[in-house]
C-alpha positions, -999 to +999 in steps of 0.1 A: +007-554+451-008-527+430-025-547+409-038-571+437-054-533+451-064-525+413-081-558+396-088-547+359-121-553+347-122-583+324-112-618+320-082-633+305-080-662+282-046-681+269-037-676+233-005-697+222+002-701+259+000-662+273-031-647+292-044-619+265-067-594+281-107-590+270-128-567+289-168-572+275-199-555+287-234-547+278-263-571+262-279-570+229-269-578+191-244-570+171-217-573+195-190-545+188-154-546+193-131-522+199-097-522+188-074-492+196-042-474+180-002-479+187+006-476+218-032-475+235-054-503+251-086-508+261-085-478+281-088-457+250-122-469+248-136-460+284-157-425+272-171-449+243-184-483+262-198-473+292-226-457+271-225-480+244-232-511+264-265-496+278-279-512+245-255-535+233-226-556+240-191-541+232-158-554+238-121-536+239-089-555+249-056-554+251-033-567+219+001-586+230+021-572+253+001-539+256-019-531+288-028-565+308-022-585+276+015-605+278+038-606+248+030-631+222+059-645+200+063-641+163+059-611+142+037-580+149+020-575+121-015-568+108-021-609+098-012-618+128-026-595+153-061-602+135-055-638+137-049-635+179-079-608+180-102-642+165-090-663+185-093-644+214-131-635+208-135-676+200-122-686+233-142-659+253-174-672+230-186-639+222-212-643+195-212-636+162-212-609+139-191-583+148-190-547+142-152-539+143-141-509+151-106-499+146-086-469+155-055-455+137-028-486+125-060-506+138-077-503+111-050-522+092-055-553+113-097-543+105-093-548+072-070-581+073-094-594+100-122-588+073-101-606+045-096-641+070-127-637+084-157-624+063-188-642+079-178-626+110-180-588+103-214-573+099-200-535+097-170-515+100-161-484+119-126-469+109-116-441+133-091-418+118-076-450+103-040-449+088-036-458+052-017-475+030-011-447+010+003-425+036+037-442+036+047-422+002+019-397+005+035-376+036+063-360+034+095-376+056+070-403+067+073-416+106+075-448+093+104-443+067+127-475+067+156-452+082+134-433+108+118-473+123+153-480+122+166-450+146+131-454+169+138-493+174+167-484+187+156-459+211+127-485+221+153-512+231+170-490+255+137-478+269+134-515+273+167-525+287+155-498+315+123-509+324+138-546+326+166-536+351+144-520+375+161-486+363+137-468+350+112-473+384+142-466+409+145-429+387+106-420+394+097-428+358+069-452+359+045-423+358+006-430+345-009-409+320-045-409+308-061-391+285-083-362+299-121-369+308-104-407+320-088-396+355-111-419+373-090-448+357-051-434+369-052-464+390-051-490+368-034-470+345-008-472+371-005-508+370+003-510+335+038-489+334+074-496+333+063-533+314+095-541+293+065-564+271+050-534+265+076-515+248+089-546+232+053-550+218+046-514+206+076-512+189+070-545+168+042-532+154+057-497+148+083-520+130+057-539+113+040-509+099+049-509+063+041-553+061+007-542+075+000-514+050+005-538+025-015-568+038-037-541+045-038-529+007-039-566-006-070-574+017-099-580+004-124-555+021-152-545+022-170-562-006-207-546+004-196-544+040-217-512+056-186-489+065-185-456+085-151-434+079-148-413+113-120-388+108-106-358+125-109-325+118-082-309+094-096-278+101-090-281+141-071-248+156-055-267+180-031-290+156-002-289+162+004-308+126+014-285+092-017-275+067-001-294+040-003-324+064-036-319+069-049-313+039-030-349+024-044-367+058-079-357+046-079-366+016-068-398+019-095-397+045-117-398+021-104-422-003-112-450+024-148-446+010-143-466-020-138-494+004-173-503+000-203-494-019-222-491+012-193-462+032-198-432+040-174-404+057-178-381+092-156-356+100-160-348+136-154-311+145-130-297+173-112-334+171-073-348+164-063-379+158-077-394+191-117-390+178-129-411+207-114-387+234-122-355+216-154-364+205-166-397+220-203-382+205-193-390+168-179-424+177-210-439+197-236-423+171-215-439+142-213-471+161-247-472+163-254-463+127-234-491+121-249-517+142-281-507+130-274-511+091-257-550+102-288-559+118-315-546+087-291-552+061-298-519+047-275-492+028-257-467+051-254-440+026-245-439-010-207-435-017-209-403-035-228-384-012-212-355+002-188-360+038-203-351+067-196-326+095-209-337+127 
């Protein structure tokens, strides 16, 4: 009933068999896509695309099982997450190139996406994307062998909850949404208490360390132009160590040797969600983007200096 009052914005298309969820707007070339961290959907995205399609067309969706998307079977890692995302944007016959845009563990399934599918990317955007090299390079990693073990766990019974009806007869199917997005509760709404959705978040969470290393072993960028968009290690409101921080930053900035043609922003005031804190920084390095796929120009050379913005 709530979602009869609520339609999502959108159109779904069957990929092995299950409706996956593809909401596109906007007109003009390179088409972007959006692709959003563990645990988010497309409405992660809704401070970024209602300005960005005023020029061009961009595209955020749900991946399986998350938000209006339903749970595809098999593994959830980064190869086949990219290989659903292609056939998803093939069935809706969005044209091509693509600038991708991937957020957090996103930009894992980025860079295997580029590695399948080359001729399709024209330019990457990585927002505060996760790295291969965080898995030994923080200290008691969340995505230690033991700790995924312990979460999983605590996922299934959040699971066996929302599949009895248990967890809406105790008041707990409560929407959140990220400030600056309160005109979307509604829908929001619609999406809780979805035993595919924890089912789904929690594959990839246990998928994390196969998708680091297909993301290590993928063969991106080449010459591909490439934005870095991190968060601020300076920001006062962190709730995050120094020493954290600091190692989050650097490896930060050893994405840039992705590609001759990268170049790094740090956006002030922001955390790991750059697109909420600072949707600014996102849209104008979008752009930049979109700009150097359609002249075929440098962005920057690698060695110049990160940016503040």
């Amino acid at each position: 009933m709530l979602r009869a009052r609520h339609p999502v914005p959108g159109a779904f298309y069957l990929i092995n068999g299950r409706p996956m969820h593809l909401y596109c707007s906007g007109h003009g070339a390179p088409t972007v896509v959006l692709d959003a961290g563990g645990g988010n959907d497309w409405l992660i995205w809704q401070k970024v695309q209602p300005e960005l399609e005023k020029t061009q067309r961009v595209c955020s969706y749900d991946r399986a099982g998350v938000g209006w998307s339903e749970l595809q079977p098999g593994v959830r890692d980064a190869r086949n997450i990219s290989m659903e995302l292609h056939q998803l944007l093939t069935q809706a016959g969005e044209s091509k190139p693509f600038v991708l845009v991937g957020a957090s563990v996103a930009g894992f399934y980025a860079r295997q996406y580029v590695d399948r599918y080359p001729s399709e990317i024209a330019g990457l955007v990585l927002v505060d994307s996760s790295t291969p090299e965080q898995i030994q390079a923080i200290p008691d990693s969340a995505y230690s062998a033991e700790l995924i073990k312990r979460e999983h766990r605590k996922v299934m019974l959040e699971w066996w909850k929302e599949a009895s009806g248990w967890a809406l007869l105790m008041g707990d199917c409560k929407a959140e949404v990220e400030p600056g997005l309160e005109a979307y509760s509604d829908l929001a709404r619609t999406e809780t208490c979805r035993p595919s959705y924890a089912t789904s978040w929690r594959g990839e969470a246990d998928q994390f360390l196969n998708s680091a290393e297909e993301a290590a072993r993928a063969r991106c960028c080449k010459d591909l132009p490439l934005l870095i968009i991190s968060q601020d290690p300076d920001n006062p409101r962190s709730t995050q160590p120094t020493s954290i921080r600091s190692i989050w930053n650097s490896m930060q900035e050893g994405l840039k040797a992705l590609s001759p043609r990268a170049r790094r922003v740090i956006a002030r005031g922001s955390g790991h969600g750059v697109m909420i804190d600072r949707p600014d920084v996102v849209m104008r390095g979008i752009r930049e983007i979109s700009a150097a796929a359609t002249t075929h120009e440098g962005v920057q050379h690698p060695f110049a200096p990160t940016a503040f913005e």
